[in-house]
matplotlib code that plots the C-alpha trace (Angstrom):
import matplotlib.pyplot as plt

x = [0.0, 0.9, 1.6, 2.6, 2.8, 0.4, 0.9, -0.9, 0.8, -1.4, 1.4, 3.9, 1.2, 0.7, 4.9, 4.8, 2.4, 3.4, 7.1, 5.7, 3.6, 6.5, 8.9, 6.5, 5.9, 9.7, 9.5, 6.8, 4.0, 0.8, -2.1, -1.7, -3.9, -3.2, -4.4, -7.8, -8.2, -4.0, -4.1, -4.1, -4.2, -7.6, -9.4, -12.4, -11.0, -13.3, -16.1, -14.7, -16.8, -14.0, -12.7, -15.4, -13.1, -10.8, -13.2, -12.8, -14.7, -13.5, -11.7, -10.0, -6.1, -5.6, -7.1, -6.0, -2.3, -3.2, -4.6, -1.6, 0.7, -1.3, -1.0, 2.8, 4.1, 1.2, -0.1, -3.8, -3.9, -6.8, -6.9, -8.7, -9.8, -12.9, -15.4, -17.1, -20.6, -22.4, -23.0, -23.7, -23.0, -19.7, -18.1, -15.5, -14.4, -12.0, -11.3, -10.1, -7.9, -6.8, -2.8, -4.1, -5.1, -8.9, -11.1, -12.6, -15.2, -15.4, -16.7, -18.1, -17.8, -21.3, -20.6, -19.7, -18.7, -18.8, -17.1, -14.8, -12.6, -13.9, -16.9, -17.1, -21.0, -20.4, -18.4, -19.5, -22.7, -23.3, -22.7, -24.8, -23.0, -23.1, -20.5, -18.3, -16.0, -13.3, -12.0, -8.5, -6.4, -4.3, -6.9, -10.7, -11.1, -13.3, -13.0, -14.0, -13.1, -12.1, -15.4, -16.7, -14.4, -15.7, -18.9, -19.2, -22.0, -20.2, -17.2, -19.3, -21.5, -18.0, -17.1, -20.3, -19.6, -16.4, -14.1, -10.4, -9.1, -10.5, -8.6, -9.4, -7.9, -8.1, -7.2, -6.9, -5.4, -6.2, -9.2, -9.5, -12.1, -10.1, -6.7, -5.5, -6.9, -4.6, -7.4, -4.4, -4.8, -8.7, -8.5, -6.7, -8.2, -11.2, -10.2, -8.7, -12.0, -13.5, -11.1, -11.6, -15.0, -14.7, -11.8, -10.1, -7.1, -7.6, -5.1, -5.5, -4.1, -3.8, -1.7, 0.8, 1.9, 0.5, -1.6, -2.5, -6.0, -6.2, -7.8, -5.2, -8.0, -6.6, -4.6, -4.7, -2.0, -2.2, -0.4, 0.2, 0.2, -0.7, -0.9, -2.4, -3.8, -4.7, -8.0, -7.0, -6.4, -2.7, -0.4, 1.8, 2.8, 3.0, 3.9, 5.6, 4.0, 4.6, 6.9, 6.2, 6.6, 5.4, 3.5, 4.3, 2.7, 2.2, -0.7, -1.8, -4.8, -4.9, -4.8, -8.5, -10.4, -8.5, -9.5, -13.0, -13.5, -12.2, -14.2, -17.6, -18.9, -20.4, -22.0, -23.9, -25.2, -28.9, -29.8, -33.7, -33.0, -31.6, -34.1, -34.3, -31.0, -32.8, -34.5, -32.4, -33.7, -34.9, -37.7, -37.5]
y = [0.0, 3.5, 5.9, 9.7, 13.5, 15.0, 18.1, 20.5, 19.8, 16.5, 15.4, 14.6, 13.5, 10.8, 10.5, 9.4, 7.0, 5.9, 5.4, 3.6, 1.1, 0.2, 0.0, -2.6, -4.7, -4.9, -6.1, -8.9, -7.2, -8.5, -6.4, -2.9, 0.0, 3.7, 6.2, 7.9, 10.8, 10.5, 13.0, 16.1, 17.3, 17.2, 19.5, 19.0, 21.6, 24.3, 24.7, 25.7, 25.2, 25.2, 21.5, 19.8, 20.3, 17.4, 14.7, 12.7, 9.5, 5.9, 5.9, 9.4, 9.8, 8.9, 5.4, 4.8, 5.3, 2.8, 0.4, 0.8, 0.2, -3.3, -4.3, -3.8, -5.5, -7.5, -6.5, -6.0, -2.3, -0.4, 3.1, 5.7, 8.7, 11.5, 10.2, 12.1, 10.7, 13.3, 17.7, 18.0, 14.3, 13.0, 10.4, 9.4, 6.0, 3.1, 1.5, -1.9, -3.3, -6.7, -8.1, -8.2, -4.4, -5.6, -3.4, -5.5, -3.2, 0.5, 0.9, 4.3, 5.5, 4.9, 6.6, 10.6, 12.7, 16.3, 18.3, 20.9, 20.6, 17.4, 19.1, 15.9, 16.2, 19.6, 17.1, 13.6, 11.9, 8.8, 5.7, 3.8, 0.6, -2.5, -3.5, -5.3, -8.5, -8.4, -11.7, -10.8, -13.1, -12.6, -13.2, -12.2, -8.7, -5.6, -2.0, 0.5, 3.9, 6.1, 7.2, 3.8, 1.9, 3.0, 1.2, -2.5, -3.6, -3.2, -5.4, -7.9, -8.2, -8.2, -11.3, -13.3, -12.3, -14.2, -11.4, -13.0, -9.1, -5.3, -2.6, 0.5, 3.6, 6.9, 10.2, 10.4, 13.2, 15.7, 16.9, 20.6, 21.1, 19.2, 19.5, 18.0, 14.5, 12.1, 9.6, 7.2, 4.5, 4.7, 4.3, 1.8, -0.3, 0.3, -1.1, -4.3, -4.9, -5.5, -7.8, -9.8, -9.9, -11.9, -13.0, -11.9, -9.9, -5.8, -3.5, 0.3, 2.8, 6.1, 9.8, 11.4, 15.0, 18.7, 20.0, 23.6, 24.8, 26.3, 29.1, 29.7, 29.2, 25.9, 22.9, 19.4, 16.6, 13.2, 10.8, 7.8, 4.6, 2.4, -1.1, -4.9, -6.6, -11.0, -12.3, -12.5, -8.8, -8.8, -5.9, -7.6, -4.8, -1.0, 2.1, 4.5, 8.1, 11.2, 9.8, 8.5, 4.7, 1.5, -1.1, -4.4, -8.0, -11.7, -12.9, -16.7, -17.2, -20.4, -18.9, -17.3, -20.7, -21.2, -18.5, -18.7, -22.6, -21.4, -18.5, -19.0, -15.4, -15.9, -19.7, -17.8, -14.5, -14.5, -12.2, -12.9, -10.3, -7.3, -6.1, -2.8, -1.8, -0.6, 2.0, 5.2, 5.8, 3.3, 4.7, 3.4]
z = [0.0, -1.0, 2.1, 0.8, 1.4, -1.5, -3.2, -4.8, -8.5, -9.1, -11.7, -8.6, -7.1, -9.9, -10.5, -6.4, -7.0, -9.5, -8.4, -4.8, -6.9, -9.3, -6.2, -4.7, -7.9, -7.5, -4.0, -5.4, -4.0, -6.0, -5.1, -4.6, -2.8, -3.3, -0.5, -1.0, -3.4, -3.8, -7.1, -5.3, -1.2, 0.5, -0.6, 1.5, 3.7, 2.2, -0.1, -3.4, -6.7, -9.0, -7.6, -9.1, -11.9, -10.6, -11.5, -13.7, -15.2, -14.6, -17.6, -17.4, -17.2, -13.6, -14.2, -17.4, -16.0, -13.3, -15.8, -17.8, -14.4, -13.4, -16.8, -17.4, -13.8, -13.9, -10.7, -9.3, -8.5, -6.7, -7.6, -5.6, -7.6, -7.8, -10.0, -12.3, -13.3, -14.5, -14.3, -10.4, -9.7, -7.7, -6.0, -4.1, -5.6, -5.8, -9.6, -9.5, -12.0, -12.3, -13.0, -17.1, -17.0, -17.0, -15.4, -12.3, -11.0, -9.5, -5.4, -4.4, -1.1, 0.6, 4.3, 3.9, 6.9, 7.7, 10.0, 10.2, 7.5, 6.5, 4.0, 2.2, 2.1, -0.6, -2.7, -3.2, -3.2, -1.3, -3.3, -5.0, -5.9, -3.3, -1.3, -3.9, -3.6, -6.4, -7.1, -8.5, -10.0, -6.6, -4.5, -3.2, -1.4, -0.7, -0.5, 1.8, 1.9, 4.7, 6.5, 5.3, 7.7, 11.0, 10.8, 11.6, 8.7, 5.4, 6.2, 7.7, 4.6, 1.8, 4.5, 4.2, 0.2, 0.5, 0.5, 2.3, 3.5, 2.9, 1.9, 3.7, 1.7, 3.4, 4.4, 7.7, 10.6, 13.0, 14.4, 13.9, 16.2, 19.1, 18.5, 21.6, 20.6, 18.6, 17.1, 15.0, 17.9, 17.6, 14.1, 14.3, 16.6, 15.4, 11.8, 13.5, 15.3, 12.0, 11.1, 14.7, 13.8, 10.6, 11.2, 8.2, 7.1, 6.9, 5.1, 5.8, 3.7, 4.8, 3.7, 5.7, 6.4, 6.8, 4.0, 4.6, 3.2, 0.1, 0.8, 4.3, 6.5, 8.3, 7.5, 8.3, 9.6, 8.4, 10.5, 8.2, 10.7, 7.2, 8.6, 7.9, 10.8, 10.5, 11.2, 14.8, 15.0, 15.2, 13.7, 11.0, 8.8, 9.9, 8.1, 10.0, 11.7, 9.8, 7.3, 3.8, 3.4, 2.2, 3.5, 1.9, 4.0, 3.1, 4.0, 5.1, 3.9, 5.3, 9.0, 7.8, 8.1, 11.1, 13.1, 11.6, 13.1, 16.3, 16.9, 15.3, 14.9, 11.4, 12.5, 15.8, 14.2, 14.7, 11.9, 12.6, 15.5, 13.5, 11.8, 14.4, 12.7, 9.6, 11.6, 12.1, 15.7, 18.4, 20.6, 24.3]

ax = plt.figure().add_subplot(projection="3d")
ax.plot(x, y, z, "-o")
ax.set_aspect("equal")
plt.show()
C-alpha cells in the first residue's frame, strides 16, 4: 500500500504514486492500494466550486495510468480517484484493476462525513454501488473507503460475500475542532475490530503529512500509521508516523479458516433479531 505526502501539483502527485507502486511490484507485491483521493491534497477543507473540476470519469487519465501500471508489472492495483458521473454528480471511488489491465469493477464510497474541514457532504454523493468482492487473479477482497471503515455492517456483509481481507484507503489526521486529541490508535483499533469480527485480514491505507487549506483558512495533519492486521487482530505490517513509506505484507490465507472454526462469529449470528437496525432511531 501507498503511504505519501500530496501536493498540490497532481502530476507529482501521480509520479509518487506511481514510483511507490513500481517499487513494490519490485519487492513482489501482488495487489496494490493507493491512498484515498491520492491525485491532489484534500481539498475537502473548504467549499470551493472550481474542484469539481478534478473529477474525472472511470476511464480518465488517472485510471488509465493505473490500468496501464497493473497491466505492465502484472499487478492487481486499486486506484482511488474522484469520480465524475455526470454535471452536479460526484463520488469518491475506488477503480479496480486486475494483474491483465482488465477493469474489475469500480466501489463508491457509501458513508460521507462532515465536520470541520472534513466538507465531504459539498463534494460527493453517497454511493450507489453494493459493497463489492473483487476476485482478483491474486486473491478475493473488498474496498471501503475512509469514513466507510468505521462502521461495523459493510465489512461484515463483503465477509459473508467471501471477501479474504478489505482494503481500507483513506485520508486520515487531526481533528480541527479538538486539536488536543490524537485519534491514530482509535483508528486503528477500530479497523482491526472488523477484522476480529470476521476473522479476516484488513489492510488500511492512509496519507501522511501537513496540508495547509487552500484558501489559508486551516490545515490538516495526516499521520500515516498504514498497517495490515490478520484475522485475529494482530499488527503484521505498519507504516511509519509522519513519514512516507510502504507497506508491503504476506498474507496466510490459510490462518482465515483457522480463526473462523475457532471463533464462530459468522456460525452464531442470529440475523432474525436485527431487523431494528434498519431503523435510524430506536424509541425506548
Amino acid at each position: 500500500m501507498t503511504q505519501f505526502s500530496c501536493e498540490r501539483d497532481c502530476d507529482l502527485n501521480l509520479e509518487k504514486a506511481e514510483q511507490q507502486i513500481r517499487t513494490m511490484a519490485a519487492m513482489r507485491a501482488k495487489i496494490i492500494c493507493t491512498q484515498e483521493l491520492f491525485f491532489g491534497t484534500y481539498f475537502a477543507q473548504i467549499i470551493d466550486y472550481k474542484k469539481y473540476d478534478w473529477a474525472e470519469a472511470v476511464d480518465g487519465p488517472i485510471n488509465t495510468k493505473m490500468q496501464n501500471l497493473a497491466r505492465e508489472l502484472g499487478v492487481v492495483i486499486v486506484s482511488c480517484y474522484y469520480e465524475y458521473a455526470m454535471d452536479g454528480l460526484y463520488f469518491n471511488s475506488a477503480a479496480v484493476f486486475d494483474a491483465d489491465g482488465t477493469l474489475l469493477g469500480n466501489y463508491r464510497k457509501h458513508h460521507i462525513p462532515e465536520g470541520p474541514q472534513y466538507i465531504e457532504k459539498y463534494y460527493f454523493t453517497p454511493g450507489d454501488t453494493p459493497y463489492q468482492v473483487f476476485r482478483s487473479k491474486y486473491g478475493t477482497f473488498g474496498v471501503l473507503i475512509c469514513w466507510d471503515e468505521w462502521f461495523p455492517e459493510p465489512s461484515r456483509i463483503l465477509a459473508l460475500k467471501g471477501a479474504d481481507f478489505i482494503f481500507y484507503p483513506s485520508a486520515i489526521g487531526s481533528e480541527p475542532d479538538h486539536p488536543e486529541i490524537d485519534t491514530s490508535q482509535t483508528w486503528m483499533d477500530a479497523i482491526r475490530a472488523h477484522g476480529i469480527h470476521n476473522n479476516f485480514y484488513v489492510c488500511a491505507c492512509n496519507r501522511v503529512g501537513r496540508e495547509e487549506a487552500d484558501d489559508g483558512s486551516g490545515a490538516m495533519e495526516f499521520y500515516g500509521r498504514s498497517f495490515i492486521s490478520d484475522p485475529w487482530g494482530r499488527l503484521i505490517a505498519e507504516g511509519r508516523r509522519s513519514e512516507e513509506d510502504l507497506i508491503v505484507a504476506e498474507l496466510d490465507l490459510d490462518e482465515i479458516k483457522r480463526a473462523r472454526d475457532i471463533l464462530q462469529f459468522h456460525r452464531d449470528r442470529r440475523v432474525d433479531s436485527y431487523a431494528e437496525l434498519l431503523k435510524l432511531h430506536l424509541p425506548e
